[in-house]
C-alpha positions as CSV (number, residue, x, y, z in Angstrom):
1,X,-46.6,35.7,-3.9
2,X,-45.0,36.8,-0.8
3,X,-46.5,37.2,2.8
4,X,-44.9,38.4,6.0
5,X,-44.2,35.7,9.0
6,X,-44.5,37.0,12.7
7,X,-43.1,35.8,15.7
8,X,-45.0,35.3,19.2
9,X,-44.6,35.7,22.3
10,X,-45.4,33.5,25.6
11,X,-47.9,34.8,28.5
12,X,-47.0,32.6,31.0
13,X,-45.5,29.0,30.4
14,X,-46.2,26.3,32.9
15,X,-44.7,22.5,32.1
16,X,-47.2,20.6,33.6
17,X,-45.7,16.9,33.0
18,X,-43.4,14.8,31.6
19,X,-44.7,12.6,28.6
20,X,-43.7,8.6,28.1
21,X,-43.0,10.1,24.9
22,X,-40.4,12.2,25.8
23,X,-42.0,15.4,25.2
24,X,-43.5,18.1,27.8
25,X,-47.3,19.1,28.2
26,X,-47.6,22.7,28.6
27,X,-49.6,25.7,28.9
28,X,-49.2,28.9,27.8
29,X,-50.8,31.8,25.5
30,X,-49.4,32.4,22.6
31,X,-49.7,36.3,21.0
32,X,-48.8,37.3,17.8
33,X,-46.4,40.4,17.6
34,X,-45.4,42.4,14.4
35,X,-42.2,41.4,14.1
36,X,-41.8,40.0,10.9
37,X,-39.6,37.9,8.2
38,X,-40.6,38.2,4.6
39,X,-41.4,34.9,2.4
40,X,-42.0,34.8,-1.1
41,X,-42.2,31.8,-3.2
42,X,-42.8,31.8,-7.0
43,X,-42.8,29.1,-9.5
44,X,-39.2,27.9,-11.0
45,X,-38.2,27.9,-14.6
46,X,-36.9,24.9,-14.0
47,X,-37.5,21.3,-12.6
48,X,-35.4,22.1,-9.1
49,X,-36.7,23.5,-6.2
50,X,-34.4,26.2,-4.6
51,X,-34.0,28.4,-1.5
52,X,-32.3,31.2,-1.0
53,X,-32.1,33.5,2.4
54,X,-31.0,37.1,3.5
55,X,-30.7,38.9,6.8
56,X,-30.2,36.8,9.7
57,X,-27.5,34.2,8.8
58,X,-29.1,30.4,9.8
59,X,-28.5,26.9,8.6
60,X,-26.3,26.9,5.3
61,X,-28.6,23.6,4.3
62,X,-31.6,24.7,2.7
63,X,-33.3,21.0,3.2
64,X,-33.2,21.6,6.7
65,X,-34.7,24.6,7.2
66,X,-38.4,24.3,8.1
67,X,-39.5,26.6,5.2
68,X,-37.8,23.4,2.9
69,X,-39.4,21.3,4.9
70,X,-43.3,22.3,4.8
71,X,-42.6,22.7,1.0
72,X,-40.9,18.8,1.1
73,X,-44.3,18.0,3.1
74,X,-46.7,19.3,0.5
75,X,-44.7,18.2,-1.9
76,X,-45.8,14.4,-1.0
77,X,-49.0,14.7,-1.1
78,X,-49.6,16.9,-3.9
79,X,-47.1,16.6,-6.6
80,X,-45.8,20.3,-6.3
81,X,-44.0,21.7,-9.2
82,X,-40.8,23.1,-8.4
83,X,-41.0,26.7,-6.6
84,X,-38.2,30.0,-6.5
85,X,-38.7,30.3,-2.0
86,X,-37.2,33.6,-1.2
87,X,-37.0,34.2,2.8
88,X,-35.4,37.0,4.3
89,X,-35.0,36.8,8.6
90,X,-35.3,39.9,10.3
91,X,-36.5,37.5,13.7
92,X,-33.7,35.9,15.9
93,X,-33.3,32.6,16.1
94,X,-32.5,30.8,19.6
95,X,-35.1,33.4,21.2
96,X,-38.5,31.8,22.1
97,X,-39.8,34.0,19.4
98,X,-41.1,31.4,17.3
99,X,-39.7,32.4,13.8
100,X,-39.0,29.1,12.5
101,X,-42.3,27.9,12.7
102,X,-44.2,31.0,11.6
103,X,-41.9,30.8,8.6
104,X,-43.3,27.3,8.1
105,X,-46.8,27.7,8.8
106,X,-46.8,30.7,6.2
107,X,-45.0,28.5,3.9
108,X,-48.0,26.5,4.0
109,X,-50.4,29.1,4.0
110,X,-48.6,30.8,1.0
111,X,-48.4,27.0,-1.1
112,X,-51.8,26.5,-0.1
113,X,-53.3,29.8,-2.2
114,X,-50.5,29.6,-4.7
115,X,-51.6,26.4,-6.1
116,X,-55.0,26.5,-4.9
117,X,-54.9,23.7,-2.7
118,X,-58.0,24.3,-1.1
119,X,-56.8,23.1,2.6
120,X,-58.8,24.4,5.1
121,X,-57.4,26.1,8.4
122,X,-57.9,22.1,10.5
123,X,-56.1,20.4,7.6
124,X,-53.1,23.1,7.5
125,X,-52.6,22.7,11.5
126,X,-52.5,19.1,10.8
127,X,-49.2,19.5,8.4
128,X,-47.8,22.0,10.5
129,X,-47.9,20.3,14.0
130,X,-45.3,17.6,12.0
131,X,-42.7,20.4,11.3
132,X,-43.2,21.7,14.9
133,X,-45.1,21.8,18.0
134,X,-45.9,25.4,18.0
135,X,-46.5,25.9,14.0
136,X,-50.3,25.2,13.8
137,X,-50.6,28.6,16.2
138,X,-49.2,30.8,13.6
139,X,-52.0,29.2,10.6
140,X,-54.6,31.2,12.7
141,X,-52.1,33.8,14.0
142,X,-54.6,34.8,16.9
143,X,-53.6,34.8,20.4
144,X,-54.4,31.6,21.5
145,X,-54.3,29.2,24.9
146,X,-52.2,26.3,24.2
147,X,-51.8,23.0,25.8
148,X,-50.6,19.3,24.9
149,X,-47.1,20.1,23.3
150,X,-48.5,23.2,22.5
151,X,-50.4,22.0,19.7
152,X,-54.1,21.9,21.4
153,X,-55.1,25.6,20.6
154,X,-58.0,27.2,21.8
155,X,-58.7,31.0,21.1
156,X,-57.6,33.4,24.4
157,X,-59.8,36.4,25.4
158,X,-57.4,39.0,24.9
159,X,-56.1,42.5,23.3
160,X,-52.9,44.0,24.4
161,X,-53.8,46.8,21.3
162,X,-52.5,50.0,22.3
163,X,-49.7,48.8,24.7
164,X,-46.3,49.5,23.5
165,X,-44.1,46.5,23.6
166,X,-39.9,46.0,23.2
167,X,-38.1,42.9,22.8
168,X,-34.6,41.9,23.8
169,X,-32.1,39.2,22.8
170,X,-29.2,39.4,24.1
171,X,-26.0,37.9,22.6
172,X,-26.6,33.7,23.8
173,X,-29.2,31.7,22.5
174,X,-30.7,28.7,24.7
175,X,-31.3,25.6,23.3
176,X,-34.9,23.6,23.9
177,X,-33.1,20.4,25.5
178,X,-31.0,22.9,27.7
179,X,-34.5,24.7,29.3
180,X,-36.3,21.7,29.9
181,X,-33.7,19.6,31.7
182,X,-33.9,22.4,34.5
183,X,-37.9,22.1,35.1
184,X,-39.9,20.4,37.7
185,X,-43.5,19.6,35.9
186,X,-46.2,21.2,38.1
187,X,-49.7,22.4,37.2
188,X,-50.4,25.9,38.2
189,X,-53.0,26.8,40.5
190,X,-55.0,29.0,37.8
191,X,-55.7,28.6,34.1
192,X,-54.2,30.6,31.9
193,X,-57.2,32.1,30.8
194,X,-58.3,33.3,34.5
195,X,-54.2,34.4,34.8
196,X,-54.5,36.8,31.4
197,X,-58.3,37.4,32.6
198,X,-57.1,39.8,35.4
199,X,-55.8,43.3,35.3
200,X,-52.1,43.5,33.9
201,X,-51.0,45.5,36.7
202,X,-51.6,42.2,38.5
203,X,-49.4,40.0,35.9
204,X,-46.3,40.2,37.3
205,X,-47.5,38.7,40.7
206,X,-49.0,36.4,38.8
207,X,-47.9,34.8,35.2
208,X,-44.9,33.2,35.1
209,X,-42.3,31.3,33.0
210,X,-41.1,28.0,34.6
211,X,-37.9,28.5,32.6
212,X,-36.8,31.7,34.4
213,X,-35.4,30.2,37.4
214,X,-32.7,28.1,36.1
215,X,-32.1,29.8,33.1
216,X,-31.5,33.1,35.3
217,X,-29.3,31.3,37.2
218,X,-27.0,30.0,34.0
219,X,-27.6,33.2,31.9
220,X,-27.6,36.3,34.2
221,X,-27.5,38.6,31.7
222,X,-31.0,37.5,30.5
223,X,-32.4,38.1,33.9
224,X,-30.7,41.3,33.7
225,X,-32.9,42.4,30.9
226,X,-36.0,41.7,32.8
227,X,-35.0,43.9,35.8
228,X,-33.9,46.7,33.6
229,X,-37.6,47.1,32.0
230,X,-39.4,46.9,35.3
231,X,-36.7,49.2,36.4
232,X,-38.1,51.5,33.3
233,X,-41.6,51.1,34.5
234,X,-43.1,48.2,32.7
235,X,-46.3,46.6,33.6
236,X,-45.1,43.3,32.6
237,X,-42.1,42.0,31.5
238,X,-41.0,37.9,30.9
239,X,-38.9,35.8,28.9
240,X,-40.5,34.5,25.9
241,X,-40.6,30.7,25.7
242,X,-37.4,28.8,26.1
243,X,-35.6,32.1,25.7
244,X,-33.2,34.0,25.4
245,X,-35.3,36.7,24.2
246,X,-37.0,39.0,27.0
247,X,-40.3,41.1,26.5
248,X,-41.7,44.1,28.2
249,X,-45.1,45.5,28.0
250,X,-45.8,49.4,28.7
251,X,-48.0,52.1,28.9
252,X,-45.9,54.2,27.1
253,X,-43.0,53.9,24.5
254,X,-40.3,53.3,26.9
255,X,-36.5,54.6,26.7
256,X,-34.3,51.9,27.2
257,X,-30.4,51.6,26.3
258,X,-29.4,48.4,25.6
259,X,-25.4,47.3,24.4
260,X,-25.1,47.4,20.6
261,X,-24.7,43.6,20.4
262,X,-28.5,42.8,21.5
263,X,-31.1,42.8,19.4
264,X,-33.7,45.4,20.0
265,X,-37.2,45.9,18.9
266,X,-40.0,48.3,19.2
267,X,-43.8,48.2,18.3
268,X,-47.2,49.7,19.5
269,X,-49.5,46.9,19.5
């Protein structure tokens, strides 16, 4: 069986306050976007569990990646037998895009009808929220508010369909540790909901990513990605997540030349 992991991007992304746990409450809206990896996993002829990936080179230890790992999780509860798991990245990693997790939470999708399971879409959020905070988005794979860690999901009133968007990494990744210890926890003075609620001409005045400012500051070639797309007219254009990846939202397909080391990509929603 084989299905075809997206990544996300963030609409806004406010830290709201610092956990005794350690972690950060958020909120943000995640929304899926058509840029995808491929995962198939089909049973083994033998009694060992395997891994193998293409495209995008990643962590050389299969156990660690989070694919392994929702397998591994299954595995403990339901006595898998061992699997062939095929996953081939076409999304960056290190960009706020999510593609770690969505590989995971499709991994558990995918295991789920392969063996018949019968999980239902509360139980599968459960399993995923262990491999990452923002996994259980991609098991409904709608665009959704999220709060708590990211992990408190709650569908968002909104279609970007017919909007062209174009995503941008540029050659640096930034590491989760490395955009947090820059942010100042604040609650913003408006929802999320009421911020994607109003026209997207408004947005830009509007929805923001508490990451920007210091990560602009370190990495001002990522900034420079957002100035050139609102330079090319776009309606709305922010980092995505922690970064490094940039996002732009436009009327129309949009021309933009970008050196041959970033990563580019295209789509009408």
């Amino acid at each position: 069986m084989i299905l075809f992991p997206n990544c996300k991007i963030n609409l806004g992304l406010y830290v709201t306050e610092k956990r005794s746990d350690g972690y950060h409450n958020l909120e943000t809206v995640f929304y899926p976007v058509p840029l995808e990896d491929a995962l198939e996993i089909v049973p083994a002829d033998n009694a060992k569990t395997t891994l193998s990936v293409s495209g995008m080179t990643i962590s050389d230890d299969p156990e660690k990646n989070l694919v392994m790992r929702a397998f591994r999780l299954l595995e403990h509860d339901f006595q898998l037998p061992a699997v062939h798991i095929f996953l081939h990245k076409n999304i960056p990693f290190g960009a706020g895009l999510g593609g770690g997790s969505s590989d995971a939470a499709f991994a558990l999708k995918l295991l789920n009808e392969l063996f018949s399971l019968k999980l239902d879409t509360i139980t599968l959020q459960k399993y995923a929220v262990k491999l990452g905070a923002d996994c259980p988005f991609f098991i409904q794979n709608q665009p959704m508010v999220a709060t708590g860690i990211g992990e408190i999901l709650h569908p968002a009133d909104l279609s970007l369909k017919g909007y062209w968007m174009v995503i941008v990494k540029p050659p640096c990744s930034v590491s989760t540790q490395e955009a947090y210890s820059g942010v100042v926890p604040q609650h913003p003075k408006m929802t999320m909901q009421q911020q994607i609620s109003k026209p997207i001409t408004e947005w830009k005045k509007l929805i923001f990513n508490d990451f920007e400012k210091h990560i602009f500051q370190k990495y001002p070639l990522i900034a420079d990605i957002k100035q050139t797309m609102y330079a090319q007219q776009a309606l709305y254009a922010s980092m995505s997540g922690s970064g490094s990846s940039v996002y732009g939202i436009f009327e129309k397909e949009p021309l933009l030349s970008f050196p041959e080391n970033y990563f580019v990509f295209t789509t009408q929603l």
